[in-house]
Rosetta silent file (secondary structure, phi, psi, omega in degrees, C-alpha in Angstrom):
SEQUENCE: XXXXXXXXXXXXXXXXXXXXXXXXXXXXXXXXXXXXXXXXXXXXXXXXXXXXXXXXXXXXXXXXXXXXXXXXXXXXXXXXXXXXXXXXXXXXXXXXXXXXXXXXXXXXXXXXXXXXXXXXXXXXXXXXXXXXXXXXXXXXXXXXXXXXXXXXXXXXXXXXXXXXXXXXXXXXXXXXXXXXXXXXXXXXXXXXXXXXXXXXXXXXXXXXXXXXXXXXXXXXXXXXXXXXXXXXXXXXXXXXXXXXXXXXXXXXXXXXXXXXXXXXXXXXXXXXX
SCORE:     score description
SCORE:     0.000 S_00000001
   1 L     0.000  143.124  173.262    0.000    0.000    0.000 S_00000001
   2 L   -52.009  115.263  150.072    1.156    3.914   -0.691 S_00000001
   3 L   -86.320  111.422  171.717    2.062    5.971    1.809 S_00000001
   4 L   -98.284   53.693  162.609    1.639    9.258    1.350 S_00000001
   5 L  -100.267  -40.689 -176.015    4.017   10.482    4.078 S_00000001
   6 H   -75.645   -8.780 -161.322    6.760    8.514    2.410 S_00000001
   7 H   -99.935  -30.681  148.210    5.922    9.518   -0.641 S_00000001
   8 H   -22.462  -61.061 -169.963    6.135   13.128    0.748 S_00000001
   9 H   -71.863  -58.753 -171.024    9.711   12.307    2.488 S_00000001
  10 H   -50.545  -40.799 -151.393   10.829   11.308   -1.481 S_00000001
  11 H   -76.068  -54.911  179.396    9.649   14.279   -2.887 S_00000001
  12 H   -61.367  -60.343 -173.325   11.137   16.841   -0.219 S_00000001
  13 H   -43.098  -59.583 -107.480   14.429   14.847   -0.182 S_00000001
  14 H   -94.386  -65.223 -163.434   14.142   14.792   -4.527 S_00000001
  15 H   -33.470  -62.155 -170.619   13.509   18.569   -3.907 S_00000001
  16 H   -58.667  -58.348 -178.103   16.176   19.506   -1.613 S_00000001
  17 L    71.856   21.379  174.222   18.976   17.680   -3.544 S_00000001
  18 L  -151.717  168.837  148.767   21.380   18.014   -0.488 S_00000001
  19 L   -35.844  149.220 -160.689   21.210   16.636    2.698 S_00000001
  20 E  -145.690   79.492 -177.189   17.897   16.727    5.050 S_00000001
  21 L   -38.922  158.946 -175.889   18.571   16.340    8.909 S_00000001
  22 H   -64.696  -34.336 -153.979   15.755   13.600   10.747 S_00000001
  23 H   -67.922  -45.706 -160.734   15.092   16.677   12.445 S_00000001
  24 H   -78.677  -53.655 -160.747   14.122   19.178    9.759 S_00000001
  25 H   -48.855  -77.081 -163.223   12.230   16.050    8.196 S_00000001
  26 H   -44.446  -56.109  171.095   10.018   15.652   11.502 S_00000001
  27 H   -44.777  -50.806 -145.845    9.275   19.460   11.875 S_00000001
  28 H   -94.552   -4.200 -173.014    8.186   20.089    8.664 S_00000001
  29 H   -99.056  -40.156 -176.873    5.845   16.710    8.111 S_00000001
  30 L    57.816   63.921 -170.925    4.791   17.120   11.622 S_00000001
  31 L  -146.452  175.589 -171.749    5.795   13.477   12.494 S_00000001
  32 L   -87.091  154.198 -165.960    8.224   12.163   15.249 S_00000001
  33 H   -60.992  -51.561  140.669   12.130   11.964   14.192 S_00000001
  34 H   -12.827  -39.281  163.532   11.187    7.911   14.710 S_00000001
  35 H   -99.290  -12.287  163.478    8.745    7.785   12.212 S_00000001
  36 H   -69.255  -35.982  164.109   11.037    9.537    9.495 S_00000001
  37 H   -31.311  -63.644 -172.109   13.267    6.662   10.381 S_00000001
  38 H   -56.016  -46.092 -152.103   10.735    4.257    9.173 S_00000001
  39 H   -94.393  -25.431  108.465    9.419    5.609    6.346 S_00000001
  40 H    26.426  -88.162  156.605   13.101    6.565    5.386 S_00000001
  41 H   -23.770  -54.167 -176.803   13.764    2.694    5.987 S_00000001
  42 H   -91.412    5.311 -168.063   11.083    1.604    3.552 S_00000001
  43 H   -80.445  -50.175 -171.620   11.722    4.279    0.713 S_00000001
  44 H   -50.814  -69.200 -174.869   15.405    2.339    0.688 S_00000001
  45 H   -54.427  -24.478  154.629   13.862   -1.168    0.770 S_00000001
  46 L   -51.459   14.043  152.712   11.523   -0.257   -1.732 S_00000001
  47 L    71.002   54.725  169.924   15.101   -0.025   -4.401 S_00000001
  48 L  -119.154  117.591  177.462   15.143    3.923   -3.812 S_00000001
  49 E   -72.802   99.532 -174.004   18.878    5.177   -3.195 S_00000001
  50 E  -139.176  101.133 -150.704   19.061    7.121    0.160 S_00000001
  51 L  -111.465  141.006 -162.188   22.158    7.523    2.205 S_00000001
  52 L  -104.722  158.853  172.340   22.049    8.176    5.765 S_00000001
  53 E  -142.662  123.953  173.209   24.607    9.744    8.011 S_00000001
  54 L   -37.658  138.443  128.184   25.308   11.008   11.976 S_00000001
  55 L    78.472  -14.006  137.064   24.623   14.433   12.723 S_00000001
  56 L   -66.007  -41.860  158.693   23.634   14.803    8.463 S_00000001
  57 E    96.142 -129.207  177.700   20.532   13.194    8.317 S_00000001
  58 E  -124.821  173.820 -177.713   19.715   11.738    4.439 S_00000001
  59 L  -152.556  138.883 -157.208   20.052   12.314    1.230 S_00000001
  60 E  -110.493  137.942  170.845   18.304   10.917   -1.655 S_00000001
  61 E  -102.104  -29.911 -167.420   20.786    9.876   -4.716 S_00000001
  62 E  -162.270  130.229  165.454   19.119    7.985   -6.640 S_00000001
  63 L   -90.309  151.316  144.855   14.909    6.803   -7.122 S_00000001
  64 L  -102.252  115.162  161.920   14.175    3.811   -8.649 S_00000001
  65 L   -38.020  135.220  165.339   13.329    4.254  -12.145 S_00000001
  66 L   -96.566 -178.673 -151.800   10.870    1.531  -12.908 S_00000001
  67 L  -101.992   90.204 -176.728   11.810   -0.826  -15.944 S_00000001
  68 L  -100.634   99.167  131.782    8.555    0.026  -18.058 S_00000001
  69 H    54.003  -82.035 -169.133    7.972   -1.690  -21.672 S_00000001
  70 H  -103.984    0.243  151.516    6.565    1.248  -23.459 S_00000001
  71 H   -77.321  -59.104 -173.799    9.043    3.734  -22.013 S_00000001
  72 H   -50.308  -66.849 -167.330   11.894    1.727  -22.543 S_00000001
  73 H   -42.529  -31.525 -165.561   10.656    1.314  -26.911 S_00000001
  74 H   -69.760  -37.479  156.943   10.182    5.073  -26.862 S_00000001
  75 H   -13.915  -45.109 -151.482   13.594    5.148  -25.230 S_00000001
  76 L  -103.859  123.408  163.039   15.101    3.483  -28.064 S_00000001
  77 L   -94.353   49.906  170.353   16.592    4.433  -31.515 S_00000001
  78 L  -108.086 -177.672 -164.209   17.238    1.307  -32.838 S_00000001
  79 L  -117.344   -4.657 -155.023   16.010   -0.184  -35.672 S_00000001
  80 L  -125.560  -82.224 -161.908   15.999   -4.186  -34.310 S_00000001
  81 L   -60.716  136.365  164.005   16.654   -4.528  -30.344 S_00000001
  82 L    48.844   47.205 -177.317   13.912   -4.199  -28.472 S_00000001
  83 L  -103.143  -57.428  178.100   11.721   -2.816  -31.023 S_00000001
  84 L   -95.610  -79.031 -179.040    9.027   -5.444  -31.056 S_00000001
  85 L  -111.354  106.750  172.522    9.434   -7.572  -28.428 S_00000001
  86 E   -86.977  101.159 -166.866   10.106   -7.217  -24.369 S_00000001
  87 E  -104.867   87.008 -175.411    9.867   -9.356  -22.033 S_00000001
  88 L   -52.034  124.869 -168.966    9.786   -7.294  -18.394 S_00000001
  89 L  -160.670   98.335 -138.762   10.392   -9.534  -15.481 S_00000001
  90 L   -74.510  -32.956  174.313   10.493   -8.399  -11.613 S_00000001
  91 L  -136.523  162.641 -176.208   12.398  -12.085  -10.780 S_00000001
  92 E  -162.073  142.108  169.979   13.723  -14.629  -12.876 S_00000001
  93 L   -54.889  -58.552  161.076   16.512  -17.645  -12.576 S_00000001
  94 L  -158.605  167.261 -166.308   18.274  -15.957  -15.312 S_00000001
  95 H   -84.805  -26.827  179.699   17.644  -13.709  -18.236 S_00000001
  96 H   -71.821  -37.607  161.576   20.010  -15.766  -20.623 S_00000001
  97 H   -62.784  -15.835 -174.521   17.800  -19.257  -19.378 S_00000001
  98 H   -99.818  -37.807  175.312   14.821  -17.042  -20.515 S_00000001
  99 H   -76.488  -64.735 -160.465   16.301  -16.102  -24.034 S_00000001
 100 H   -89.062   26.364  172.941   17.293  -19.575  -25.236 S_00000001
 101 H  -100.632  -44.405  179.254   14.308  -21.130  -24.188 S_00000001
 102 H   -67.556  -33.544  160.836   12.605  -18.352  -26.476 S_00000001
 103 H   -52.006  -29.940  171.743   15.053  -19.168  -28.798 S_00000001
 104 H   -83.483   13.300 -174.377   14.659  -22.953  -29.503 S_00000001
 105 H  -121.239   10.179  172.647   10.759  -21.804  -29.684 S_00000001
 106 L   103.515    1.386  175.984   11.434  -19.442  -32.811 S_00000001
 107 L   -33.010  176.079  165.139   11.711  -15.751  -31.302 S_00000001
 108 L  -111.792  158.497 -164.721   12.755  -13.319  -33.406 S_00000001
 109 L   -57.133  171.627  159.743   16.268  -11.401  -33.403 S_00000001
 110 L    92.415  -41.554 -161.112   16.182   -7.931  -31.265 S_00000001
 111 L   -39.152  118.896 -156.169   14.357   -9.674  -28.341 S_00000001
 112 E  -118.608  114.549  154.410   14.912   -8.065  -25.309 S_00000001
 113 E   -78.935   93.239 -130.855   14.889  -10.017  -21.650 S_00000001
 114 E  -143.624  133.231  144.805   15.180   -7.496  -18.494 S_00000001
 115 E  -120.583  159.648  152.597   14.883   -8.510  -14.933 S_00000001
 116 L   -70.028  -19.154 -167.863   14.891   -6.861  -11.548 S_00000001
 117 L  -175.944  122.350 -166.264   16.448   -9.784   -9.968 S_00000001
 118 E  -127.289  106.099  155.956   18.308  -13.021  -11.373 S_00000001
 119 L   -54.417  -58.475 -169.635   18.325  -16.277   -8.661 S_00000001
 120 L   -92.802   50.202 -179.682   20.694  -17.715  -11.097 S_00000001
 121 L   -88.562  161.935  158.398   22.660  -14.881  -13.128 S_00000001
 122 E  -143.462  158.378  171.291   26.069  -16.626  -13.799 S_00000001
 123 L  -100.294 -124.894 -142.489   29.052  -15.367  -15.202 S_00000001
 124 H  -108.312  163.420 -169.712   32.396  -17.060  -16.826 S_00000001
 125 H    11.628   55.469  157.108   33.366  -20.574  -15.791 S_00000001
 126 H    64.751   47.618 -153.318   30.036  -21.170  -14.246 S_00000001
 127 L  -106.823  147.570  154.194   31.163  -17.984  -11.635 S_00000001
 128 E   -69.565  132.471  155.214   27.780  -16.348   -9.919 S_00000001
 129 L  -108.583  141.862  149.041   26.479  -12.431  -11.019 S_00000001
 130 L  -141.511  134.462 -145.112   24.629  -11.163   -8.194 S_00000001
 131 L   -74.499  106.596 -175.222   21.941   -9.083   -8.746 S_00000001
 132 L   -99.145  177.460 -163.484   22.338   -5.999   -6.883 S_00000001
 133 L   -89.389  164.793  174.161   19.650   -3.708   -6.416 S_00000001
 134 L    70.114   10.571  155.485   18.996   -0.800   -8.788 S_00000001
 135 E  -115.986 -136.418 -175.571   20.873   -2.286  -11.729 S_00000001
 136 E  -145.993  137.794 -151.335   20.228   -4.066  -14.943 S_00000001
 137 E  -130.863  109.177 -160.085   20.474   -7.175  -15.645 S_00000001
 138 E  -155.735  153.586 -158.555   19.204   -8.299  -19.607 S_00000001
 139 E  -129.225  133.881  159.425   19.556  -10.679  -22.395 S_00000001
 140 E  -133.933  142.937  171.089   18.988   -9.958  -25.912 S_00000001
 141 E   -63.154  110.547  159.369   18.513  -12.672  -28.626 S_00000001
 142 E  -100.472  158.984  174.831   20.710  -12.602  -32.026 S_00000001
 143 L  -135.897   77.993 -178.988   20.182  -14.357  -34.982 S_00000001
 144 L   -33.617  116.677  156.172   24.025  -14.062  -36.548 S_00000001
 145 L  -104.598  -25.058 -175.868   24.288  -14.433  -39.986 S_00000001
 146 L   -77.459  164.100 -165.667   27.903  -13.445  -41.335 S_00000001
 147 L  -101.263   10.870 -171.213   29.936  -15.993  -40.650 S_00000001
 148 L  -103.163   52.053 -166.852   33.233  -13.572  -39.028 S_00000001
 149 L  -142.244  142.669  166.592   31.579  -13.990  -35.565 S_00000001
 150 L  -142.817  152.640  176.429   32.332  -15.931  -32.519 S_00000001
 151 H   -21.171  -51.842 -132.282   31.426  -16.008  -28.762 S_00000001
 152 H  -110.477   19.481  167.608   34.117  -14.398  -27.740 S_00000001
 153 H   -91.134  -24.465 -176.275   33.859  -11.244  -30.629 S_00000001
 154 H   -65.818  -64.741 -176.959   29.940  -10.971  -29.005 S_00000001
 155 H   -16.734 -127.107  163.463   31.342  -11.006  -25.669 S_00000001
 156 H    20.895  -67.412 -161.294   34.638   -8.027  -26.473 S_00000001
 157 H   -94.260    2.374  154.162   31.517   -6.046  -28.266 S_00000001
 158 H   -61.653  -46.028  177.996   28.943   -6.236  -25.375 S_00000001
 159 H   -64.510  -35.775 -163.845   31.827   -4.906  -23.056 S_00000001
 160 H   -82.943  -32.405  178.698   32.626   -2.064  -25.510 S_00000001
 161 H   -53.145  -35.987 -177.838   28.827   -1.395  -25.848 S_00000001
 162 H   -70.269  -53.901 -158.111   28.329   -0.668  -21.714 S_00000001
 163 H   -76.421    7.800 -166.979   31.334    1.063  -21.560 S_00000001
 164 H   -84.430  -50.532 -170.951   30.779    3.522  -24.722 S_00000001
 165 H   -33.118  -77.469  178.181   27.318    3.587  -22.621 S_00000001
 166 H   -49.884  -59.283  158.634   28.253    4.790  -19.264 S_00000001
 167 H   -13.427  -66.915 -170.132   30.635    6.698  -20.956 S_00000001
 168 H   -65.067  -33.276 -126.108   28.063    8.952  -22.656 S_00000001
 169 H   -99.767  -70.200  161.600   26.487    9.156  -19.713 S_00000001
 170 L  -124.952  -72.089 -133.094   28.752   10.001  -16.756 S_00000001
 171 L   100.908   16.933  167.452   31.710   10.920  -17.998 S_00000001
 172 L   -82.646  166.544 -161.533   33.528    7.997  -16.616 S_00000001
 173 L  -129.569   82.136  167.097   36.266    6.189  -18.209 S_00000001
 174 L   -71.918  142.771  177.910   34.956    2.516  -18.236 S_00000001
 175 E  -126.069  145.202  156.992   37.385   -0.059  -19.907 S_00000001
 176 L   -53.593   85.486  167.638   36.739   -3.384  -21.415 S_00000001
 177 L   -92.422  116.639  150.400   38.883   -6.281  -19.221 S_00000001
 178 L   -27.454  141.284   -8.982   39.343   -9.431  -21.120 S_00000001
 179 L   -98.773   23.743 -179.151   38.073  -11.842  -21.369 S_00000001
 180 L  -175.714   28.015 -141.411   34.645  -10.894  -20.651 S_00000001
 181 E  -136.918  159.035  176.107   34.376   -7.935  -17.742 S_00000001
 182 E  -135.370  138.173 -176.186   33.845   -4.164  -17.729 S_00000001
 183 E  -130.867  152.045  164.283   36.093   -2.259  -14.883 S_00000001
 184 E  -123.086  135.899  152.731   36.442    1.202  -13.639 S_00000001
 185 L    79.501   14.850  166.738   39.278    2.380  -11.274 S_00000001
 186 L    89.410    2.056  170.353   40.468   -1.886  -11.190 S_00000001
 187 E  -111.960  135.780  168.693   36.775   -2.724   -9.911 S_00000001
 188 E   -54.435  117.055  174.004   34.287   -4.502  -11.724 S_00000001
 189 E  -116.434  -19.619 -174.779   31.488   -2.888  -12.804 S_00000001
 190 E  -133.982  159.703  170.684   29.816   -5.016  -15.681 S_00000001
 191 E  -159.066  146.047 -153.618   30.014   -8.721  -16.817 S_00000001
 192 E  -125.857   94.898 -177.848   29.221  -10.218  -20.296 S_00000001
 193 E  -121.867  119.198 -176.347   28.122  -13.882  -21.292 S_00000001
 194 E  -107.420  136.245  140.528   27.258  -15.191  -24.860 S_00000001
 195 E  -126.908  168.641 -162.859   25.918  -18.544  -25.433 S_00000001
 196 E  -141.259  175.860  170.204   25.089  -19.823  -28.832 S_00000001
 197 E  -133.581  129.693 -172.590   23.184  -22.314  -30.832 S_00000001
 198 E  -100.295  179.110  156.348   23.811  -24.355  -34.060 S_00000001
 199 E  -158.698  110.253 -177.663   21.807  -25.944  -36.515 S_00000001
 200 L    65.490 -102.105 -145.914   23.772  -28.372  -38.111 S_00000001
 201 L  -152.659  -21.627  161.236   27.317  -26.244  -38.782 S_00000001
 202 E   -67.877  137.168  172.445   25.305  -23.054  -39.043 S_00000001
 203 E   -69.044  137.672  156.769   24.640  -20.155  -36.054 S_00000001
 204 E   -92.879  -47.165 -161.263   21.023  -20.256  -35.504 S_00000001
 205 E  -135.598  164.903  173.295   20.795  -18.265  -32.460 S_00000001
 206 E  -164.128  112.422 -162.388   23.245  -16.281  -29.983 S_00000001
 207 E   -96.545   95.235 -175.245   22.389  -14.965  -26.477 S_00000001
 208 E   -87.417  111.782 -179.408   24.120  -11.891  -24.830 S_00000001
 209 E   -87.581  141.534  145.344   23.760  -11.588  -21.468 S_00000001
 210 E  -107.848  117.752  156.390   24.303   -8.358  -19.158 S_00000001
 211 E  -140.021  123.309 -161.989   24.746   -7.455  -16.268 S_00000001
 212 E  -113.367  147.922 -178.713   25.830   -3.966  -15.108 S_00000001
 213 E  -111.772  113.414 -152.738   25.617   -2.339  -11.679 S_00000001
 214 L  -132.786  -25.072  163.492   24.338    0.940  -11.842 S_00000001
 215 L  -108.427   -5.463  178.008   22.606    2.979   -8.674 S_00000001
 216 L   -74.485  153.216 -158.783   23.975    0.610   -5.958 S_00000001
 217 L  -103.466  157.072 -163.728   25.388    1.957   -3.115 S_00000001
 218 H   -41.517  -51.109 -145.573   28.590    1.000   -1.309 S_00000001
 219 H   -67.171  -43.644 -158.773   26.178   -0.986    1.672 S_00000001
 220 H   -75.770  -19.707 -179.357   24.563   -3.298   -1.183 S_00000001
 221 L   -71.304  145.865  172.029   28.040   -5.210   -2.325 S_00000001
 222 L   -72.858  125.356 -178.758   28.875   -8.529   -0.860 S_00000001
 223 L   -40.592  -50.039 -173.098   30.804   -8.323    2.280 S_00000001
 224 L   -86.195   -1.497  140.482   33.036  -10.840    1.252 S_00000001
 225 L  -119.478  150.616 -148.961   34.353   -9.904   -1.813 S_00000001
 226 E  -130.557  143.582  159.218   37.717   -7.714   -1.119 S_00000001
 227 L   -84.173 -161.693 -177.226   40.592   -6.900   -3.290 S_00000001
 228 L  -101.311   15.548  150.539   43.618   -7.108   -1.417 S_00000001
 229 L   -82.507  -11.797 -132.975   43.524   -3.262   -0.467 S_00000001
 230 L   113.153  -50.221 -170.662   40.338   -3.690    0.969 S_00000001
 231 L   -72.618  177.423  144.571   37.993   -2.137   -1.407 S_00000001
 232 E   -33.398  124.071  171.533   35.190   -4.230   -2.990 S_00000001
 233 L   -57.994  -56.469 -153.838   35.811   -5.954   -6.333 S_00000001
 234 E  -108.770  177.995 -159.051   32.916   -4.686   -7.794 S_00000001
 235 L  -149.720  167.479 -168.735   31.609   -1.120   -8.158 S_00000001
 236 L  -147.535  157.919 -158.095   28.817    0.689   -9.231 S_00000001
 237 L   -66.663  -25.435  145.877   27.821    3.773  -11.574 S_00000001
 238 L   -42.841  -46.528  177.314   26.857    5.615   -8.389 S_00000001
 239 L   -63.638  -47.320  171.663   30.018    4.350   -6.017 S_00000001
 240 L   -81.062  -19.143 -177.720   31.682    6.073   -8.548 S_00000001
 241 L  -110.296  -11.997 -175.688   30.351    9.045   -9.804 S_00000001
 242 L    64.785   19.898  172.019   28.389   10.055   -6.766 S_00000001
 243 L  -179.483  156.810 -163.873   25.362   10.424   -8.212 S_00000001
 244 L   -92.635  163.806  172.621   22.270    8.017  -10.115 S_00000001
 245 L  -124.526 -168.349 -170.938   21.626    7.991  -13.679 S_00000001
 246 L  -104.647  121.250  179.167   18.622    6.671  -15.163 S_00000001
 247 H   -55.649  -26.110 -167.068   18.271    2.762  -15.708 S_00000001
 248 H   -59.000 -100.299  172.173   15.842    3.456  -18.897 S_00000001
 249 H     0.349  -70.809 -170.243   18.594    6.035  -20.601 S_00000001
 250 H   -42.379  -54.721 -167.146   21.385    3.473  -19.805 S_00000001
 251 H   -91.880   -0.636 -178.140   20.046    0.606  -21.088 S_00000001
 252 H   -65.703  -66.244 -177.632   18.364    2.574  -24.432 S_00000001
 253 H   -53.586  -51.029 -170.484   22.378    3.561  -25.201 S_00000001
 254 H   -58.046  -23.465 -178.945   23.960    0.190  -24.378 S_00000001
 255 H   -86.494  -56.476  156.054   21.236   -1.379  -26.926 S_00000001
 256 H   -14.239  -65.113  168.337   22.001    1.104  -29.502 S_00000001
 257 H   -80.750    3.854  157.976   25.840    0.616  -29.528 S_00000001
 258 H   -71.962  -45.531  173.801   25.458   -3.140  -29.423 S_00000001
 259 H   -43.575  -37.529  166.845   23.064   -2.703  -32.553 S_00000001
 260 H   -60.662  -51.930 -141.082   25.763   -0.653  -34.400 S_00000001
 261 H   -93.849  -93.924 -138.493   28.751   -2.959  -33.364 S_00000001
 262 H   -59.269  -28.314  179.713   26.623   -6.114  -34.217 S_00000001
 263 H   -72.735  -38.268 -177.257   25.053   -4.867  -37.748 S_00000001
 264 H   -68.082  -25.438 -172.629   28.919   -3.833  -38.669 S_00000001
 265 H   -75.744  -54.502  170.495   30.144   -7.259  -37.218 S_00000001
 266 H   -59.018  -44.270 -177.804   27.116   -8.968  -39.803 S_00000001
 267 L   -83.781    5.937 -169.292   28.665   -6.477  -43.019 S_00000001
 268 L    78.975   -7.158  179.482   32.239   -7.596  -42.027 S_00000001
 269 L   -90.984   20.135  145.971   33.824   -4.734  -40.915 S_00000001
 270 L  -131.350 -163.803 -127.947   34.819   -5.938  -37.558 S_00000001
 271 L   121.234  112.003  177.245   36.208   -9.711  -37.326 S_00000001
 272 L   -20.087  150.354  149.730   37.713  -11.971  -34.777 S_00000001
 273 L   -73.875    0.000    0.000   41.454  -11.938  -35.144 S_00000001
């Protein structure tokens, strides 16, 4: 159910754009510092970025964007991906198990698979993604025809597609790590998985998985993985930039520059070594 005191507390926070002591909050809602707490509490679980501090009070960084369908199409200047068909999906075992099951049933290329949450994302030698909150995690279906393409050239141009993305974006300097990773600053921020399908000696199908981490906040990373400074392996577009971008925006550009790289990949002008 809505609240609209919390949905108040978003709005004034949205408003403010800086910090908002508990204090300020309480006065001006004309609720106890205790109940700003709460509703505070549920704006976050509810995938809304809002960082709290002693003696600062909060600050909202980031909403969650929802993933919508007919936003997303309008979103998009392509001429293929995600033009026609979306499949929107708040949990799922994985988005790449959801594309080649549409694929052995005859989808068509461009197909776009998006979740909010993957039990089952996996990465590279059968390695776990985990789905953190506020990013994006999506599959899209190809149906390769030139023949100068292999896993690991989808892979290479799925990495260059996020980071051209993010790029555009924040103004961060994302890099492509081999063989299948996107990193900023030596932390992971994206990871890339193709599987494919024959028929007979022929590609039929080829499934690019994503998943990029894009509004989570330091708190949201798994405890347990550390480099050997300390920090976190992985990273996020927010951890780095200090401020959210918009999941919609994000994922419109990363499907764009895959569409470019992959029609140019199909005419021959880029080719495995």
């Amino acid at each position: 159910m809505k609240s609209p005191l919390r949905d108040l507390i978003l709005t004034t926070l949205e408003e403010s754009g800086a910090w908002c002591s508990g204090e300020d909050l309480a006065a001006r809602l004309g609720v106890s510092r205790a109940a700003v707490s709460k509703h505070v509490n549920g704006l976050r679980a509810g995938g809304h970025a809002i960082e709290a501090a002693t003696r600062r009070g909060y600050r909202l960084l980031a909403r969650r964007d929802e993933l919508n369908g007919a936003f997303l199409a309008a979103s998009l200047r392509t001429r293929i991906f995600g033009k026609n068909d979306w499949h929107i999906l708040e949990e799922t075992t994985s988005t790449s198990h959801d594309a080649v099951r549409l694929a052995n049933q005859g989808a068509a290329e461009g197909c776009v698979i998006l979740a909010e949450r993957q039990t089952q994302g996996r990465g590279r030698k059968g390695h776990a993604w985990i789905s953190l909150p506020r990013g994006l995690q999506f599959s899209v279906l190809l149906r390769p025809q030139a023949r100068t393409w292999d896993a690991g050239l989808l892979t290479g141009l799925g990495a260059l597609a996020v980071a051209r993305a993010v790029e555009k974006h924040t103004g961060l300097a994302p890099y492509f790590k081999p063989p299948n990773d996107v990193h900023i600053n030596g932390r992971k921020l994206a990871g890339v998985l193709v599987e494919t399908g024959l028929r007979g000696e022929e590609p039929d199908w080829a499934v690019i998985g994503i998943g990029c981490n894009v509004n989570a906040l330091p708190e949201d990373f798994p405890a347990d993985e550390r480099l050997e400074d300390g920090r976190c392996r992985f990273t996020s577009i927010l951890a780095e930039s200090g401020r959210g971008v918009s999941r919609v925006l994000l994922l419109a550009s990363i499907l764009e520059c895959l569409e470019d790289f992959y029609q140019r990949m199909q005419r021959g002008e880029i080719r495995s070594k």
